[in-house]
KENU-183109 format. One record per residue (C-alpha): residue number from 1; residue in three letters; x, y, z. Coordinates in steps of 0.05 Angstrom, whole numbers, plus 5000, padded with zeros to 4 digits. Layout:
<sites>
(site NUM,'ALA',(X,Y,Z)),
...
</sites>
This chain:
<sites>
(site 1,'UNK',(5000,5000,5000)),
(site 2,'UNK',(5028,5071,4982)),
(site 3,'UNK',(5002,5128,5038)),
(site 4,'UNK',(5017,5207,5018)),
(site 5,'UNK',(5031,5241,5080)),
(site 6,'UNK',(5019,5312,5083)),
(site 7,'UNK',(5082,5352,5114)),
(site 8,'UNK',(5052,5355,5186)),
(site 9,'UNK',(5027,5287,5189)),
(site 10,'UNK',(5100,5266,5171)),
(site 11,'UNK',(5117,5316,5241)),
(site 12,'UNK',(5065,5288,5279)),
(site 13,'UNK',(5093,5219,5263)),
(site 14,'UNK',(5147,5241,5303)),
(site 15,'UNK',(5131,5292,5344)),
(site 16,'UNK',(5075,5273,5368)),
(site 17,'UNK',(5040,5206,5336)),
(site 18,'UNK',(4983,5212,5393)),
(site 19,'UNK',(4947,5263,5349)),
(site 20,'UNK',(4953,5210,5296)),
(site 21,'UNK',(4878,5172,5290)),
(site 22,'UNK',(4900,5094,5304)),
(site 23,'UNK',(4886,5061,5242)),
(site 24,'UNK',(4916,5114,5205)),
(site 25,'UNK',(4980,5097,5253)),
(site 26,'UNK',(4976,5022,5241)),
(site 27,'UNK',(4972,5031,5167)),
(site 28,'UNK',(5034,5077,5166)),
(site 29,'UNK',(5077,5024,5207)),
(site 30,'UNK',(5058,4959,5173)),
(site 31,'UNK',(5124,4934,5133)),
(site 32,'UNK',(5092,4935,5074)),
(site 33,'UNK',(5070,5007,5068)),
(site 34,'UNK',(5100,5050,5027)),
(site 35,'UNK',(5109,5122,5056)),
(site 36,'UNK',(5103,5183,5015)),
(site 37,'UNK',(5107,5261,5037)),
(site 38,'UNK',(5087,5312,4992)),
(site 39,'UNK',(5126,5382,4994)),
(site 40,'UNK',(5107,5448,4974)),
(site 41,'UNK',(5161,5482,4936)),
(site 42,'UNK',(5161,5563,4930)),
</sites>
């Protein structure tokens, strides 16, 4: 599965993964996930 992580959920992830719903969490840790983050360029 590919996920696209928006810059703060990517922060939150670390930060502070509480504010992270928990089946958003478990999808994001499962081996087989592939993690994207998008970035905004100016």
């Amino acid at each position: 599965m590919k996920l696209l992580l928006d810059t703060h959920t990517f922060i939150w992830w670390d930060r502070e993964p509480d504010r992270i719903p928990a089946t958003t969490l478990m999808l994001m840790q499962q081996a087989d996930t592939q993690l994207l983050v998008s970035s905004v360029g100016t």
